[in-house]
C-alpha positions, 0 to 999 in steps of 0.5 A: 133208649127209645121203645114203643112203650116210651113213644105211647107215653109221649102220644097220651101226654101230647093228646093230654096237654094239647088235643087229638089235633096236636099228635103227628109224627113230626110233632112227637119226634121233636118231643122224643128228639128222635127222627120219624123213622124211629116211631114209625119203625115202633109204631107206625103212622099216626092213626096207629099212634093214636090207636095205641093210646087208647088200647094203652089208657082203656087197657091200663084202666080197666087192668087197675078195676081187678075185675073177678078178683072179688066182690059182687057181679055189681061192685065188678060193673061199678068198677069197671064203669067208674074206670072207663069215667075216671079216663076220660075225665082224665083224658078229655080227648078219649071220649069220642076216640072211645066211642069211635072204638065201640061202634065202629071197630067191634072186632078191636082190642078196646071193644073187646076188653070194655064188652069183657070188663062190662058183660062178664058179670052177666052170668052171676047176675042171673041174665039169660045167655040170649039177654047178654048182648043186648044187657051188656050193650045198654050199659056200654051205650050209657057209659059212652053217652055218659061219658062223652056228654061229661067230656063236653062240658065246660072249663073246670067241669068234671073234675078235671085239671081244666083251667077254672078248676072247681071255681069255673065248675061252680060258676057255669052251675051257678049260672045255669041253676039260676037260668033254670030258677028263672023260668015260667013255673007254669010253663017249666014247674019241673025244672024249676024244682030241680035248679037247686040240685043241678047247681050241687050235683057231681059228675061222677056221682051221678054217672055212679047212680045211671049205673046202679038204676041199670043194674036195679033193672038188670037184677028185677028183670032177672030175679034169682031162680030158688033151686030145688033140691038136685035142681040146675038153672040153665042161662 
């Protein structure tokens, strides 16, 4: 039986396989073998076709992290970042959609539940009331940039299913650590030194690492406050 859960899965395994371009009513309604009318009577036109993939992927990521169900205000960042990575790895069409959502639909389902997911840890972290946007947004601006660059990067990359797989992965690395290696050592010394871990880095540890640099600054910025006996911190 057809539902607007069955009809959101055939959306994301159409984004998947062949790209935003590719998700049109009629499109999805050969794949269903079903008429348009069904999908527009359970979802609606494309754009809410569309926006019902991205709540769907965001929000069944972000559910799997079990944010407040243990672990520390840092493991619960972690968690909820390395999701949002893992999505759009997997789905390479979600970077730009994601981004799109958090900067120019705040009042929106996705917004809401990335700002919920990252920001509430805030509080145990120490961060005053008045810091809890601007600390949450600089962590949300990572992730999207983060994330997006990772999306654009070529065949193979990322981990991703790409055709090339690791081996285009390690070739395209090879070739740029090699161009890196290549460059004037009086012009480019730093870049230089650093051809050899740029053809051995992985994406996600070091999108793992920006997120525990922020958090380092986070937690200096905001050092726990010794209580004094019959004492109470404020944020």
């Amino acid at each position: 039986m057809l539902s607007r859960e069955r009809i959101v899965v055939a959306a994301v395994e159409l984004l998947d396989t062949a790209g935003e371009g590719a998700l049109t009513v009629r499109t999805l309604s050969e794949r269903l073998a079903t008429g348009s009318g069904a999908i527009y009577h359970h979802v609606g036109r494309r754009n809410e076709l569309l926006q019902a993939a991205i709540e769907t992927v965001i929000g069944d990521a972000l559910a799997a992290t079990g944010t407040g169900a243990g672990g520390t205000p840092e493991d619960e960042v972690r968690a909820a970042a390395l999701a949002l990575f893992d999505a759009v790895t997997e789905h390479p069409w979600l970077a730009a959609q994601l981004a799109v959502q958090i900067t120019r639909n705040p009042w929106g389902a996705v917004t809401l539940r990335v700002f919920e997911s990252i920001g509430r840890p805030m509080l145990a972290l120490g961060v005053p009331r008045r810091d809890w946007f601007a600390t949450t947004s600089t962590l949300v601006h990572y992730i999207l940039g983060a994330t997006t660059q990772n999306s654009q990067a070529p065949q193979g990359a990322g981990g991703g299913a790409a055709p090339g797989g690791e081996a285009g992965r390690a070739e395209f690395l090879d070739a740029a650590a090699r161009a890196w290696q290549d460059v004037d050592p009086g012009d480019y010394p730093f870049v230089r030194a650093i051809a050899g871990q740029m053809r051995e880095h992985d994406d996600r540890r070091q999108f793992r690492t920006g997120i525990d640099l922020v958090l380092k600054g986070i937690t200096a910025a905001h050092p726990p406050v010794k209580k004094s006996r019959g004492a109470r911190r404020v944020p």
